[in-house]
C-alpha positions in Angstrom: 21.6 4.8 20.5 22.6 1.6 22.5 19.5 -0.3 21.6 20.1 -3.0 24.1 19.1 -0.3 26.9 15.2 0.5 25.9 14.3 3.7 27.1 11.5 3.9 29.7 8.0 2.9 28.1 4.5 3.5 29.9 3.0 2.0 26.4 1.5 -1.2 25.8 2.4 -2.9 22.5 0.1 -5.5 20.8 1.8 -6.8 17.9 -0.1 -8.8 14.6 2.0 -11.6 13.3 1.1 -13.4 10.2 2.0 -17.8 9.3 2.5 -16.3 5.8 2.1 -12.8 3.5 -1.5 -12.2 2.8 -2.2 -13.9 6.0 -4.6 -10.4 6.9 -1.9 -8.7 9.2 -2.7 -5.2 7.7 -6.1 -5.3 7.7 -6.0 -6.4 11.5 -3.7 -3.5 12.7 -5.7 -1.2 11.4 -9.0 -2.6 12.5 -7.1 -2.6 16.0 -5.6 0.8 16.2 -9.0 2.2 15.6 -11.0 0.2 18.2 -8.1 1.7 20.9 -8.6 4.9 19.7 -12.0 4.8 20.2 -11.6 3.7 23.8 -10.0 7.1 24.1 -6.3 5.8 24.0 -3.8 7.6 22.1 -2.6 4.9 20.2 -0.1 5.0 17.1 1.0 2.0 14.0 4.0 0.7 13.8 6.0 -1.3 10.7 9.7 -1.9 11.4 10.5 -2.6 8.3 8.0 -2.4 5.5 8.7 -4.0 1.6 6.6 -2.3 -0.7 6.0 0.1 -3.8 2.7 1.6 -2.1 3.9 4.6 -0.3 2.1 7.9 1.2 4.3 11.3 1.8 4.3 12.0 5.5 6.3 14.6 7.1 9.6 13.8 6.6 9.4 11.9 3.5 7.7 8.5 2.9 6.3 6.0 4.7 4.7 2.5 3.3 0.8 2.9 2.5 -0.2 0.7 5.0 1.2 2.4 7.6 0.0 5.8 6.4 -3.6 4.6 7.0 -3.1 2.6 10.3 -2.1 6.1 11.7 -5.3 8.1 10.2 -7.1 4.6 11.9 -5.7 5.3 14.8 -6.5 9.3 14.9 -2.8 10.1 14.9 -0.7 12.0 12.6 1.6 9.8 10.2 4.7 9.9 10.7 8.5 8.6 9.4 9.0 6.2 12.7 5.6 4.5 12.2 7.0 2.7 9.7 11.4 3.5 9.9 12.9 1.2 7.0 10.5 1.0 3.6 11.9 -1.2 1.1 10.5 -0.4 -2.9 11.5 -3.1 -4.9 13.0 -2.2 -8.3 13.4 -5.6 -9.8 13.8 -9.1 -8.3 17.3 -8.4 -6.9 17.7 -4.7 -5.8 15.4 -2.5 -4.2 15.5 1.1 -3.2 15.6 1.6 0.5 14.4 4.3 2.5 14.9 5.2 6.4 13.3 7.3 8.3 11.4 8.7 5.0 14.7 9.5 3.0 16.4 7.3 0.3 19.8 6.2 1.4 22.4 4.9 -1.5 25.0 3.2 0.4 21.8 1.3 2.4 20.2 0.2 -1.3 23.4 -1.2 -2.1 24.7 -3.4 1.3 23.8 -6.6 1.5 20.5 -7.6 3.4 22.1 -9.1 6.5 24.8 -6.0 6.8 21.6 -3.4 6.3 20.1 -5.1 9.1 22.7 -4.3 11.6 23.2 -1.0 10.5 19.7 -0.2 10.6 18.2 -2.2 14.2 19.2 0.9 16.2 17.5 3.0 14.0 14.3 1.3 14.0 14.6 0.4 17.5 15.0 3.9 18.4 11.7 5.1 16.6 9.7 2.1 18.1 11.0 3.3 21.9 10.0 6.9 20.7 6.2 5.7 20.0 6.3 3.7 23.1 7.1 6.7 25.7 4.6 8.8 23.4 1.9 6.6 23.4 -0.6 4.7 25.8 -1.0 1.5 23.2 1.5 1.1 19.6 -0.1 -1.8 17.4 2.8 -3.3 15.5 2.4 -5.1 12.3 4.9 -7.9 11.6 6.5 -9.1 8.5 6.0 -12.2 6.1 6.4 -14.7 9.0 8.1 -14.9 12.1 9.3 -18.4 11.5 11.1 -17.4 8.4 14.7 -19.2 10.1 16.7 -18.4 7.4 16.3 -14.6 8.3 16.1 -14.9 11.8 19.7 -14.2 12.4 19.0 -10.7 10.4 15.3 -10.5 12.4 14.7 -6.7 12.7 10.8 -6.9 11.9 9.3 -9.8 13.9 10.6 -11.5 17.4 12.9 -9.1 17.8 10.7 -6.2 17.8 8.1 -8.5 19.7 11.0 -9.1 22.6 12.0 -5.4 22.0 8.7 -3.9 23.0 7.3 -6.7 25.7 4.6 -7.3 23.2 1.1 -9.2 23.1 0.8 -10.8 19.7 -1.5 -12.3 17.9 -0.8 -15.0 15.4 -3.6 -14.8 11.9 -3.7 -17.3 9.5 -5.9 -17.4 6.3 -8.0 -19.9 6.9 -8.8 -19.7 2.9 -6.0 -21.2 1.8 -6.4 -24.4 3.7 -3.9 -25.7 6.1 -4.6 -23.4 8.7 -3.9 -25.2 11.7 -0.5 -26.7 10.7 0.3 -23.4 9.8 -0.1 -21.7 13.0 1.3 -25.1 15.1 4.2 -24.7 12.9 4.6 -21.1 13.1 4.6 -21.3 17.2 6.8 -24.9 17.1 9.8 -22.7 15.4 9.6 -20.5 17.4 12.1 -19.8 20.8 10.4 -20.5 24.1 10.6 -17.0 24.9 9.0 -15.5 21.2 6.2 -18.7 21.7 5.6 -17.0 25.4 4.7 -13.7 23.5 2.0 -15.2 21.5 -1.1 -14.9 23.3 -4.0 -16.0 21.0 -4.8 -17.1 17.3 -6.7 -15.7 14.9 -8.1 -17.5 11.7 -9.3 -15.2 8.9 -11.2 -15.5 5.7 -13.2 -18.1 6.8 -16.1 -19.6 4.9 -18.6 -22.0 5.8 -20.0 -22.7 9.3 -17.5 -22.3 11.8 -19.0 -25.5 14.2 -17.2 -27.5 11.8 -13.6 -26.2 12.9 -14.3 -28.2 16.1 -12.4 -30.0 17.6 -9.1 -28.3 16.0 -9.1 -25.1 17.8 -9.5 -27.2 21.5 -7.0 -29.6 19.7 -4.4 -26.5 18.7 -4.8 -25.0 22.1 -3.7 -28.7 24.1 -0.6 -28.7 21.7 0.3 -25.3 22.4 -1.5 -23.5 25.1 -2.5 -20.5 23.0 -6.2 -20.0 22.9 -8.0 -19.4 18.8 -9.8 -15.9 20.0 -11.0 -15.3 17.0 -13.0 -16.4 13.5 -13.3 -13.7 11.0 -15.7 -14.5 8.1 -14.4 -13.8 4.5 -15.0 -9.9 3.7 -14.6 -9.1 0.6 -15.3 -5.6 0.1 -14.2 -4.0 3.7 -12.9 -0.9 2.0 -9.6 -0.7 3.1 -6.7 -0.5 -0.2 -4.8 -4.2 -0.4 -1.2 -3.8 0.7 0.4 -5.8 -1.9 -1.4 -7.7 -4.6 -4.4 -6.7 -6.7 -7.7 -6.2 -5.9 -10.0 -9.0 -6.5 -12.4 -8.7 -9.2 -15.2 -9.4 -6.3 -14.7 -5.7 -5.1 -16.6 -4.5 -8.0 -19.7 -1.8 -6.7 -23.0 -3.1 -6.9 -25.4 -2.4 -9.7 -25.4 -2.5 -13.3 -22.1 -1.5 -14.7 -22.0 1.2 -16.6 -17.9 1.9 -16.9 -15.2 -0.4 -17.3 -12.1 0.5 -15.7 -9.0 -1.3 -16.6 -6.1 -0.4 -14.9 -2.6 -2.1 -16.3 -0.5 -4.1 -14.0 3.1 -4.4 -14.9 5.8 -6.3 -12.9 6.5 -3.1 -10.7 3.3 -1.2 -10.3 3.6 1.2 -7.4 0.9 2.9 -5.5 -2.0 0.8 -6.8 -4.2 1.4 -3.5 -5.1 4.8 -4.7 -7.5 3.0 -7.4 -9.5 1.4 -4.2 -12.1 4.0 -4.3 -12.9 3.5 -8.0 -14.3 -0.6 -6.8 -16.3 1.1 -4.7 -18.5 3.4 -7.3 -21.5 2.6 -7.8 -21.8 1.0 -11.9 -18.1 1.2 -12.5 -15.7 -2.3 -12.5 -12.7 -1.8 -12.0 -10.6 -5.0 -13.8 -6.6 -5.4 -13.5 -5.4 -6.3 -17.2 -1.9 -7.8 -18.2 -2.5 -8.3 -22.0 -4.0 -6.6 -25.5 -7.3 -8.6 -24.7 -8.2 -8.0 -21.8 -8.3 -4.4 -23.1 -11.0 -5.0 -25.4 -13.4 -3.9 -22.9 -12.7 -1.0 -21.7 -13.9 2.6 -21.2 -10.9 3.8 -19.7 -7.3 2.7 -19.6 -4.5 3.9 -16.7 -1.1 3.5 -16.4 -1.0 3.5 -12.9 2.5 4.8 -11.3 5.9 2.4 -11.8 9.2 1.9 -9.9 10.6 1.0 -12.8 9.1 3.1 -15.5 11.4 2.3 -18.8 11.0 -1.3 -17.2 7.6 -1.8 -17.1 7.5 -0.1 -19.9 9.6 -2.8 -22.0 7.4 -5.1 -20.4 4.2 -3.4 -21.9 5.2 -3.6 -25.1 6.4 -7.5 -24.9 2.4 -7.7 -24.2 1.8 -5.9 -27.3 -0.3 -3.7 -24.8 1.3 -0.4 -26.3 -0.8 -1.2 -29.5 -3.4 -1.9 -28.1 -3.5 1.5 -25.8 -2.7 3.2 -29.0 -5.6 1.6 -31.0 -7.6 2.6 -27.8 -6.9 6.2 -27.5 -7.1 5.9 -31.3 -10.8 5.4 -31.1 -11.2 8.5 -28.5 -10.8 6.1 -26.0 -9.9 7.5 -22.8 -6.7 7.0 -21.3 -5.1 8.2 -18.0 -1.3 8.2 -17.0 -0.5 9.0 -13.4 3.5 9.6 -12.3 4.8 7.1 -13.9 1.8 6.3 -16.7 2.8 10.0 -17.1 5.9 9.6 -18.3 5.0 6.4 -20.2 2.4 8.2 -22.2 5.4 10.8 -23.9 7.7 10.8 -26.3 10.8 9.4 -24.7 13.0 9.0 -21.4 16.0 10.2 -20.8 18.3 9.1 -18.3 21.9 10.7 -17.5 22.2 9.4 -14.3 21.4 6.0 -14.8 18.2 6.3 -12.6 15.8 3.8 -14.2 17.0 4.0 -17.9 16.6 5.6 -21.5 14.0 4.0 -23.7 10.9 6.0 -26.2 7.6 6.0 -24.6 4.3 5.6 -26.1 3.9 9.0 -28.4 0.6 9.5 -26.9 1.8 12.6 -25.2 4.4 14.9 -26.8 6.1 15.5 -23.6 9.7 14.2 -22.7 10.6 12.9 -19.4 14.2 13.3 -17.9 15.4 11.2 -14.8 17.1 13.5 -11.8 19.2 12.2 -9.3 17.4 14.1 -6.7 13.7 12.6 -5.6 10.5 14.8 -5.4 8.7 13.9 -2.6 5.5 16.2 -1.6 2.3 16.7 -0.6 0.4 19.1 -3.3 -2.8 20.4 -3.4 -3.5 22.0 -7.3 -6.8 22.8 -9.2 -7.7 21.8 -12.9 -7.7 24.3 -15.1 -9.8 24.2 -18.6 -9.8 20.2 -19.4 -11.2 19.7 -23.1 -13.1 16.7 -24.6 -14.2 13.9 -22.1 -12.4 14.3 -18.8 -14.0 18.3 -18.6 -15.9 17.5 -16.4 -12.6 17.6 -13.9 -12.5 21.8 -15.2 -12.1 23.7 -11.9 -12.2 20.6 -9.4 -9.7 21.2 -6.6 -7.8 18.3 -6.0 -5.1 17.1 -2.8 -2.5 14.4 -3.1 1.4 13.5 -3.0 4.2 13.2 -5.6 6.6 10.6 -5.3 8.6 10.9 -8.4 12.3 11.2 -10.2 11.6 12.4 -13.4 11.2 15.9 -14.8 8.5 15.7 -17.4 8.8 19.3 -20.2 6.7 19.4 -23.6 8.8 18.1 -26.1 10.4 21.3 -28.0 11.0 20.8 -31.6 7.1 19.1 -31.9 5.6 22.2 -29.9 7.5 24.3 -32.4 5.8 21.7 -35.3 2.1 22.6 -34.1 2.1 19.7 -32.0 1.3 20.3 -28.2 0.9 19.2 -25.1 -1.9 21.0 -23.3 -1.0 22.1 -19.6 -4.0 21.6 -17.4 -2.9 22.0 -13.7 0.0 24.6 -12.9 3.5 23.5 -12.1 3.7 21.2 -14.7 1.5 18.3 -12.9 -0.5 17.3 -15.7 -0.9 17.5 -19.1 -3.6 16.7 -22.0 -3.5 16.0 -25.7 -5.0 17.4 -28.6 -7.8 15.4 -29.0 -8.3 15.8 -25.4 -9.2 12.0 -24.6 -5.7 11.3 -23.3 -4.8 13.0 -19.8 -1.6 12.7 -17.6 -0.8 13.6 -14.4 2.1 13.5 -11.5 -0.2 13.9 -9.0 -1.3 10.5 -7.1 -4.5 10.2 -4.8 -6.9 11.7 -7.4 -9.2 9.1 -7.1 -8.8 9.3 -3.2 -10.7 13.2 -3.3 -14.4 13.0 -3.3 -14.7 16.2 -5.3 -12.8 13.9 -8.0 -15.4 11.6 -7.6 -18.0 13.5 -7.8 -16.8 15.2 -11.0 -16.2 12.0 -12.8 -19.3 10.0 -11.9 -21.6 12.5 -9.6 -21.1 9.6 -7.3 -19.7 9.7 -3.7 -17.8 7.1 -1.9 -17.5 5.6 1.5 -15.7 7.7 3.6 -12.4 6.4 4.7 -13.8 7.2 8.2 -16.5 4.9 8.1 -14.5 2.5 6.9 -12.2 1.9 9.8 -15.2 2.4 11.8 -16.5 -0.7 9.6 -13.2 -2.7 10.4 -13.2 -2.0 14.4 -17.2 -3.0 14.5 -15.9 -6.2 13.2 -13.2 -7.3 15.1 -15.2 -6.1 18.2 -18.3 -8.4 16.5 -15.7 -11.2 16.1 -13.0 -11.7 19.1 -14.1 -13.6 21.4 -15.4 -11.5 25.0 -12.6 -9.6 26.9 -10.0 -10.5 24.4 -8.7 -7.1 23.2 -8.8 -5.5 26.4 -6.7 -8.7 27.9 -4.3 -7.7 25.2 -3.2 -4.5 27.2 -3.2 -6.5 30.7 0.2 -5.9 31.9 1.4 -9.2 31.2 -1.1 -9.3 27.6 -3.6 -12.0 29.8 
């Protein structure tokens, strides 16, 4: 496709830019493609370019998490183009990438400013396909738009912006402090045409009584002519999974707690939004530990998935965590390994294909994993079959959610052949047990996501994800100021 020749659009595209990562552009584009869906628009999320090791199987292959829930915000089916180029970051240097939902070598290993021209048309292509499909596409931008080093490779911000005639809104986190020199900076780097494109300000994760931002946002809007159109309060437990980052240890449920949950964060977890519902049982905390001590604690441990499982594995036992998970499970503590914790929890990991890497795992599992060359990527819906000791209470429970994996994980021969087994408790080899019955591994991610799940474990249920973007558009409609998100689809975003 010749990308400088858009295809006819009747969409219109309101886009979220942030002044820095964190800044609340996720949260916002989902809060927004919900409150156009329920204006009875057909509205659909879009992420050019999306760097992150939180990903949902869509059809197609695998799109970044975020953009996996703006589309169920927005009523719409997910799909590859809603978010075209995902970037999973292997180490600080290299990351995997995927287009359109498949992982492409020769991409991963081009430099970042060559990807970028080889992939615009690409990404420009799926946008132009949303637009004609669509009457309203809410676009999430990138980091920041005033990023000039990059601008040159810009595929993610003003260029999309320019691409699809967007309205945009600039959100700051207030939090952090500096928030007006961010935005006044943001906009002052910015080309007289991108500046044009920015039609009102939004300060988030304030605290504290918002008279006493006077006179900044009157003073802001004389420098610039943009207009502050919203204040949105702090909210700390919205719901919604975090991006990137972890969760803060705020989002603990109310009420006495009764479980500890401590979930271990090496350099390259992946998929840690599937853990989102646990903050939101009722008695359980859910804590993010890096070292042996924090352990000390807990009721449960999980190794949550990795993008760089013999990595983060290494890094584990520089903690000295894998003795202190050993001395846990040890005790009959329980312990859960998903995908990647999986493969963690076995005996070794064998890599012929230079993959991710050789290296022994944790001997909590007699299991071996081996690293393919080709990806698994799939939506799976599976039952529990006869779980022993304390997770039985998941015997029977029917359970949906996605692989995303490499490896090939077997019982380990010559120690099934010793007496020593690994108990298969879901069919096509998705999850195993031990002996004892207190440690549990499984490839299949979202269990936590499944109320049934939920209920099984803690005879608790959740908060819908339904009424939480409900909860997220009732706030921004609470918050923007009168007519503002209408104005946003105006033909010229006034």
């Amino acid at each position: 496709m010749n990308s400088s020749k858009k295809t006819k659009t009747h969409a219109k595209a309101v886009m979220v830019l942030g002044t820095t990562s964190g800044a609340g552009k996720s949260w916002l584009t989902t809060a927004l493609c919900r409150h156009y869906a329920r204006q009875g628009l057909k509205v659909a999320p879009y992420k050019a370019q999306n760097m992150s090791n939180n990903a949902r199987v869509v059809a197609g292959g695998e799109i970044g998490s975020a953009q996996y829930f703006q589309a169920l915000a927005a009523r719409a089916v997910p799909d590859v183009r809603m978010n075209p180029l995902l970037l999973k970051p292997e180490n600080d240097t290299r990351s995997q990438v995927v287009l359109m939902g498949q992982v492409n070598a020769e991409l991963s290993r081009m430099p970042w400013r060559g990807r970028s021209a080889s992939v615009w048309p690409v990404v420009a292509q799926a946008l132009d396909e949303l637009l004609a499909e669509n009457d309203v596409v809410v676009i999430e931008g990138a980091g920041s738009p005033a990023e000039i080093n990059l601008k040159s490779s810009d595929i993610v911000n003003m260029r999309v912006a320019l691409h699809a005639s967007a309205a945009c809104l600039l959100v700051t986190d207030i939090d952090r402090g500096g928030a007006f020199a961010h935005l006044y900076g943001t906009w002052a780097m910015l080309d007289e045409a991108e500046r044009k494109r920015i039609k009102g300000f939004v300060l988030n994760k304030f605290r504290g009584d918002a008279s006493l931002l006077a006179p900044g946002p009157r003073m802001l809007q004389d420098l610039t002519g943009v207009p502050t159109v919203a204040v949105l309060p702090m909210w700390w437990q919205h719901g919604l999974p975090e991006e990137d980052g972890l969760f803060d240890e705020r989002g603990t449920a109310a009420g006495a707690v009764s479980k500890t949950v401590a979930v271990v964060a090496y350099p390259r977890i992946s998929n840690l939004d599937e853990f989102q519902p646990l903050s939101n049982v009722p008695g359980v905390r859910l804590k993010w530990v890096r070292s042996a001590a924090a352990l000390v604690d807990a009721d449960w441990v999980i190794l949550p998935g990795s993008k760089a499982t013999s990595a983060d594995l290494a890094w584990l036992r520089a903690q000295g965590l894998d003795q202190a998970i050993a001395a846990h499970a040890g005790r009959g503590g329980q312990v859960l390994g998903i995908c990647g914790g999986l493969q963690m929890l076995g005996e070794a990991l064998i890599d012929p294909h230079g993959i991710d890497g050789n290296g022994p795992g944790l001997g909590l599992l007699p299991l071996v994993t081996v690293f393919d060359e080709a990806k698994t990527v799939r939506h799976r819906q599976a039952a529990f079959g006869a779980v022993r000791g304390p997770w039985a209470s998941l015997s029977g429970v029917a359970v949906q959610g996605y692989e995303i994996h490499h490896g090939q994980t077997a019982p380990h021969a010559a120690m099934a052949a010793a007496g020593d087994r690994a108990y298969p408790v879901m069919a096509g080899s998705l999850a195993w047990q031990n002996g004892a019955g207190n440690v549990l591994g499984l490839y299949l991610h979202g269990m936590f996501e499944d109320p049934r799940v939920l209920q099984a474990l803690f005879g608790a249920a959740t908060p819908t994800l339904e009424s939480v973007f409900d909860g997220l558009a009732d706030y921004i409609e609470q918050h923007f100021d009168a007519g503002v998100l209408p104005s946003l689809l105006a033909p010229d975003g006034r």
